[in-house]
N, C-alpha and C positions, 0 to 999 in steps of 0.2 A: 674345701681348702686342701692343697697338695702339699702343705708344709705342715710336719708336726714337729713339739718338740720332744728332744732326743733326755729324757731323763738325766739327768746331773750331769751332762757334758759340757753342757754351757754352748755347747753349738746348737746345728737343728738337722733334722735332715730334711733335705732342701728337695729331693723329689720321693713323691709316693709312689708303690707299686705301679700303678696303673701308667701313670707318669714313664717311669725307667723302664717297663715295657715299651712303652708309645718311641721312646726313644730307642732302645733295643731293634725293634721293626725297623726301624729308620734305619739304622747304620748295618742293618742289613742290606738293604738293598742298597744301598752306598757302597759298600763293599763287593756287590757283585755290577752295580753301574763300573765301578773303576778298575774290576778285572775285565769288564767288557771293553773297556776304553783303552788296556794293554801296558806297557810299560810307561810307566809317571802318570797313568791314570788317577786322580784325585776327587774327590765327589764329597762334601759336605754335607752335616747333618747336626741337625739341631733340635730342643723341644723348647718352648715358652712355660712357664708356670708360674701363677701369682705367688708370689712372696708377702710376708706381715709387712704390714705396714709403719711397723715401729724401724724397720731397717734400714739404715743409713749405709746408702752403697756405698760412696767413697772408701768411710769407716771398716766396712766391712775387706773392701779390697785392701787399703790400706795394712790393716792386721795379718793378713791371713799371704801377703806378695813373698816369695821366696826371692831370695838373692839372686841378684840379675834377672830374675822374672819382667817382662813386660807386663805394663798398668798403665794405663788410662781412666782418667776423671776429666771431667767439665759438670760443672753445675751453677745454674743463674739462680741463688737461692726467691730471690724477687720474685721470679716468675715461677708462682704456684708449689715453689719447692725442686723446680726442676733439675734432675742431674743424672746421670750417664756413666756408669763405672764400669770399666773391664779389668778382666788377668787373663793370664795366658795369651800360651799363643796356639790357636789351632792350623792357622796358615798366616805367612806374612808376604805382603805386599810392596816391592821396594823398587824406585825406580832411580833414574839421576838423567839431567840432561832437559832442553829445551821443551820436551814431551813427557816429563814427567807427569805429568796431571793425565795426558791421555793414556801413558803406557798402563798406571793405577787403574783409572776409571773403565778402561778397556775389560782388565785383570779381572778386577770386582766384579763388572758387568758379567762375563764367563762365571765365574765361580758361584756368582748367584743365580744364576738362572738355573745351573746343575744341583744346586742344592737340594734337600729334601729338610722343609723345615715348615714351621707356621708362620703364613702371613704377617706382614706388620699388621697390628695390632694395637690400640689401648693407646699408652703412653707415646710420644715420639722418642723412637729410637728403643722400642720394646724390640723383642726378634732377632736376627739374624744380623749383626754389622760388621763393619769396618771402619776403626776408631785409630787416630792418629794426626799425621799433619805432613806438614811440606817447608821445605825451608826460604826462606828470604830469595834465595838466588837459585838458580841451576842445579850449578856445583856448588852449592852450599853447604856447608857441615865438614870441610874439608879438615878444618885445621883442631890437632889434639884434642881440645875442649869438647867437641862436638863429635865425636868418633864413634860412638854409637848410634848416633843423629842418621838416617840415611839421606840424600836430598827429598825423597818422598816415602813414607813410612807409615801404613794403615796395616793395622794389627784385625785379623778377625780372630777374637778372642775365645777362651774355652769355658768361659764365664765371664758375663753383665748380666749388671741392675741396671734398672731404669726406674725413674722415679718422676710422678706429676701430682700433688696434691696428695690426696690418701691412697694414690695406689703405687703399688712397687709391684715388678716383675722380674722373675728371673728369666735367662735361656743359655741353656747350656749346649754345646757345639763339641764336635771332633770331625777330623778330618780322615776321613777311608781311602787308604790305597790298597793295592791289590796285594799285598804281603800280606795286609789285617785279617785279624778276625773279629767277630762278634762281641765274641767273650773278653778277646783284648784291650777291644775298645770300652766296654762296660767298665772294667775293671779299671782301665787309666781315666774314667769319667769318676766312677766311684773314689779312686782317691783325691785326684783333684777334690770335689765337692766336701768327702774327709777333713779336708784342712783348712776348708775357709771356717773363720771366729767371725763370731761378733761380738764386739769390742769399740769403745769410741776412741773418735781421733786421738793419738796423744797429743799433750799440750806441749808451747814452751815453756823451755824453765824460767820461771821468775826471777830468779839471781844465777845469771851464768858464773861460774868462773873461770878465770882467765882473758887473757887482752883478746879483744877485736880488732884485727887491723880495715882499715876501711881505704881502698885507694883508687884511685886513675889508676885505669891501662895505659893512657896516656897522658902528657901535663894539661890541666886544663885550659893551659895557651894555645894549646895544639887545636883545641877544639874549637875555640874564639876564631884562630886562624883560617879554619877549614870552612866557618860560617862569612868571614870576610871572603876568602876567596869566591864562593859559590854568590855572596852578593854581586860580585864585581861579573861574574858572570852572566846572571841573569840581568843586570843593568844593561849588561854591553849584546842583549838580546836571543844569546844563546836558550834561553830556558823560560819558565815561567816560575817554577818551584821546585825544589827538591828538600827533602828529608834527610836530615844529616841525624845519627845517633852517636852516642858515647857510652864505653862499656865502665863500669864501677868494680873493684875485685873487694869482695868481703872474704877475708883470712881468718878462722875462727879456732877456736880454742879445745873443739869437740866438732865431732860430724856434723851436718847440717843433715837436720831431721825434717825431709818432706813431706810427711803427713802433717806435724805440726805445725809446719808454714804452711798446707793447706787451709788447715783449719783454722790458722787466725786470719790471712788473707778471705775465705768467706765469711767470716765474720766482722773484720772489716769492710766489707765491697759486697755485700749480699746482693745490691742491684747490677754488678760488675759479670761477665765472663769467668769463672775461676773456674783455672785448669790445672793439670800434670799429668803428663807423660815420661813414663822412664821408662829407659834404655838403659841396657845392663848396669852398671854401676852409675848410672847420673837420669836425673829427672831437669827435665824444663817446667818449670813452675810459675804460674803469675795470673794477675785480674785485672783483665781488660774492659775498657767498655766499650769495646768497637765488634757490630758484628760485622762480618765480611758478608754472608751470604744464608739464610735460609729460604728450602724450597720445600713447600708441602704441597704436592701433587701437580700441577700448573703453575701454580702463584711462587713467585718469587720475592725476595722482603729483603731489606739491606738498608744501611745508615751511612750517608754522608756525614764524618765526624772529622772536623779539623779545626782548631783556633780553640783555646786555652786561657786562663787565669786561676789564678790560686782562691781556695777559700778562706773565711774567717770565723772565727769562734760569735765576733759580732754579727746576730742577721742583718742590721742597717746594712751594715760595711759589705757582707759577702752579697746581699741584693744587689748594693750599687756596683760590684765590683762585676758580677752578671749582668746589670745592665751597659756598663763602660765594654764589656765583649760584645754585646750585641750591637752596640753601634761603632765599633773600630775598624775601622775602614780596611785596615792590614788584614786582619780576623774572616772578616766576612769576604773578601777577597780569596784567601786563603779557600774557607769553607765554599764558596762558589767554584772552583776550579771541582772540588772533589767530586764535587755535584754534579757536572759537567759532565766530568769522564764517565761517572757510571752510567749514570742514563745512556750514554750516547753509545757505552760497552752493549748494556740490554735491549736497547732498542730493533738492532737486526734478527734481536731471537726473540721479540714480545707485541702481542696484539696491541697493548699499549702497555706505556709507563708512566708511574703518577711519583712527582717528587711534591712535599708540602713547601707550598709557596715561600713562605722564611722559615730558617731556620729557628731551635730553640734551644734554650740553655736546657742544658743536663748535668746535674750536680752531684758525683759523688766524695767521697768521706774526703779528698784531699785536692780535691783539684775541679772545676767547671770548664765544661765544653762545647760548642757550638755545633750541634748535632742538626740535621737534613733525614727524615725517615724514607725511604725511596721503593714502593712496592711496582711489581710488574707483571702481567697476565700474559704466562711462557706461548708462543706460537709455536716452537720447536722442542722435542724429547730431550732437554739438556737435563743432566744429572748435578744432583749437588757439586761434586768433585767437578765436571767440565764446567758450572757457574762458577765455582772458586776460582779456577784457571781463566776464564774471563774477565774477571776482574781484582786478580792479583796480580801486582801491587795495585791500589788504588794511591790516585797522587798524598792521599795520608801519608800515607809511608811509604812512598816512590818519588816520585816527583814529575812536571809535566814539561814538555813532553819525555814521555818514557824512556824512549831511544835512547836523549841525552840523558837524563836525570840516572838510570840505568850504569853510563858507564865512570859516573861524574862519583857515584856514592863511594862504591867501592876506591877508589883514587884519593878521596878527600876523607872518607872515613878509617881507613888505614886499621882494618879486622875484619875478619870473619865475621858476617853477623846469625850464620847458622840457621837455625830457627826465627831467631828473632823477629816481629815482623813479618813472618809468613801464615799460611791460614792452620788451623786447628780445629780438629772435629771429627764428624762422623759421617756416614750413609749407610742407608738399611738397603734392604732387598728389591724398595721400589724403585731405588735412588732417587728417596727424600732425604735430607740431614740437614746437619747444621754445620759450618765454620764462623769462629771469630778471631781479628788478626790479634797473633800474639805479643800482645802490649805488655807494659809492666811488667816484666818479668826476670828472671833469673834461671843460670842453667846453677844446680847444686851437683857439684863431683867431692863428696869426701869432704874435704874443711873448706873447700872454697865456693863461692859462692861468684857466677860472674851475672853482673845484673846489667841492662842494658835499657837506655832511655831514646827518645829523639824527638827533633820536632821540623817544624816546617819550616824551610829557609826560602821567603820572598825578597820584594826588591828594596824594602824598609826595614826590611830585617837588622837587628845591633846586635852584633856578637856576644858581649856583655847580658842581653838580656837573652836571650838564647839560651845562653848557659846556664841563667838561672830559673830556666823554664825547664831544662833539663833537671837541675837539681828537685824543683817540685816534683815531676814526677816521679825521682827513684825512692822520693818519699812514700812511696806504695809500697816497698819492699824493705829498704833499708830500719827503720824501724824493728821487723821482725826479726830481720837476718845475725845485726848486728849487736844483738843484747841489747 
């Protein structure tokens, strides 16, 4: 075991001799690859080492993130325990514009292959990554709220955990350029590591005080409105579907604490997506159940998820209320279009693609959904990051045709939607990873809180009830946000 504990510190020390040698050699020759490489020469280095198994990465990052530090989490507690924490930042990744996904994947592609690090390994997403996301649009993130948001934004970090069942790993990274030395770099690893705690999530408070204010960005006539327009649209054959969202602002009384809306968001949504990402002074936070794209070596894996109803306390009632989704014609319409596009995105790059013939209800803590699982066996070297870009937006949260639905959102949704809605996730050094799109969510800056919903606008669509399909889901967030 490479981890012992560190005598009354309450920390650990997280690599052994042998280890911080192993690592030492490493960023040696990193350091004379990227003098060889001449000015802005760059060359990473990393080591892997199993961590206890009682460590909860989130937690861990969570405690230990300095001010304006970048952080990344995702964890599906459901599946096997799994989850994905980083800090730091060893190199960042940032692009903006129609090639954003390629300019990143390009980047990554270089910087990993120069690296000097241990293979993936063990856990997915043990090793060497690049942990982050991409925003809804292009130039997305443009407006105040989002300003530390880049349009495309993968952190390869100076520390992740990864976690699958009883094992956790660590790997530690730094980046050599030709100024560095050895000893430099030892010493800026040695503190980092210094200051990660372990520590559990904190909680919310049970009795806040002071007023929540809870509001529309805009009246929610405005939103009724923009779901009438976009009908009349697609009636008159412009379109098929599109994706209208609506932002919520929660005004609070005290900071908005995002570890502790991590922590009760997985704990509400354990089968769900739960994520956060911060950027200097604000984190994007929320639990999705939609994944956008995982690739593990050939195989690619993805979920057509679209068409909605609410749950019930009653099982009769939320059965029947799962089975009135699976035969609504709207619904399954809906979810058939989602269907559609992927496959037909995967198809040019897969020896085959299997979608399961009907779809099926998927129930989490507030809401049911008409899920489509859709796996595919790659014929072409595409990377997690270039599958996410192939199939971002999916008509879930786009709308069909793309072209139109594209330029119809932004016009009728009247905001920024930033992140919202775009993929989130990681890729290692094989380039396997995971994206899931950012649903349910909230960006947290300071007291405010801005949360954002949306749903599927077809040609039976009522505005009226739209909006209060909207309302159910910021029922994922609002709860925790707002006292």
């Amino acid at each position: 075991m490479s981890v012992a504990a560190r005598a009354g510190s309450g920390s650990l020390q997280w690599l052994d001799p042998a280890s911080r040698a192993l690592l030492g050699s490493r960023l040696e020759t990193a350091v004379r690859r990227a003098r060889n490489a001449g000015p802005g020469g760059a060359v990473l280095a990393a080591v892997t080492v199993p961590a206890p198994a009682a460590v909860d990465p989130t937690a861990v990052v969570v405690a230990s993130r300095g001010d304006g530090e970048p952080w990344f989490c995702l964890e599906q507690p459901d599946r096997d325990g799994t989850a994905l924490a980083t800090l730091g930042c060893a190199r960042a990744i940032e692009a903006s514009g129609p090639d954003r996904f390629a300019v990143a994947a390009r980047t990554w592609r270089a910087l990993a292959a120069d690296a000097i690090a241990d293979p993936p390994s063990g856990p997915a997403g043990a090793g060497l990554v690049a942990a982050g996301g991409f925003a809804f649009a292009p130039e997305g993130g443009g407006s105040p709220p989002w300003r530390d948001f880049a349009p495309a934004s993968l952190i390869v970090p100076e520390v992740s955990f990864v976690r699958r069942g009883g094992e956790v790993q660590l790997t530690v990274a730094a980046q050599a350029t030709p100024d560095d030395t050895v000893d430099g770099l030892l010493e800026r690893v040695d503190a980092r590591l210094t200051r990660l705690r372990v520590a559990p999530l904190p909680l919310l408070d049970p009795a806040p005080h002071g007023r929540y204010e809870v509001r529309s960005a805009m009246p929610p006539e405005h939103y009724e409105g923009a779901v009438a327009r976009a009908v009349e649209r697609i009636r008159s054959g412009q379109l098929q579907k599109v994706v209208l969202a609506r932002e919520v602002q929660v005004q609070a009384p005290v900071l908005h604490d995002p570890g502790a809306v991590f922590g009760a968001l997985r704990d509400a949504f354990p089968g769900c997506y739960v994520y956060a990402v911060g950027r200097g002074d604000a984190t994007f936070v929320g639990a999705t159940p939609e994944l956008l794209v995982r690739r593990d070596g050939e195989r690619a894996s993805t979920v057509a998820l679209a068409g909605s109803t609410r749950r019930s306390a009653d099982p009769a009632v939320d059965d029947h209320l799962g089975e009135a989704l699976l035969r609504s014609d709207k619904n399954r319409g809906e979810q058939a279009i989602v269907t559609r596009r992927i496959a037909a995105a995967l198809k040019p790059y897969a020896v085959w693609v299997a979608a399961a013939p009907e779809p099926t209800v998927i129930r989490i803590a507030n809401i049911q959904h008409l899920a489509t699982p859709i796996r595919a066996q790659l014929s072409k070297p595409l990377s997690a990051v270039a599958l996410a870009e192939l199939l971002h937006p999916t008509p879930a949260v786009g709308g069909e045709p793309l072209e139109v639905a594209g330029r119809m959102i932004p016009e009728l949704e009247g905001f920024d939607r930033g992140w919202y809605a775009g993929p989130v996730g990681w890729i290692d050094g094989n380039a396997d990873g995971e994206f899931c799109v950012a649903l349910r969510c909230a960006l947290l800056r300071g007291t405010v809180a801005h949360c954002y919903a949306g749903v599927g606008v077809v040609r039976d669509s009522d505005p009226a009830a739209e909006l209060a399909e909207t309302e159910i889901k910021l029922q994922a967030l609002l709860p925790v946000l707002a006292g």
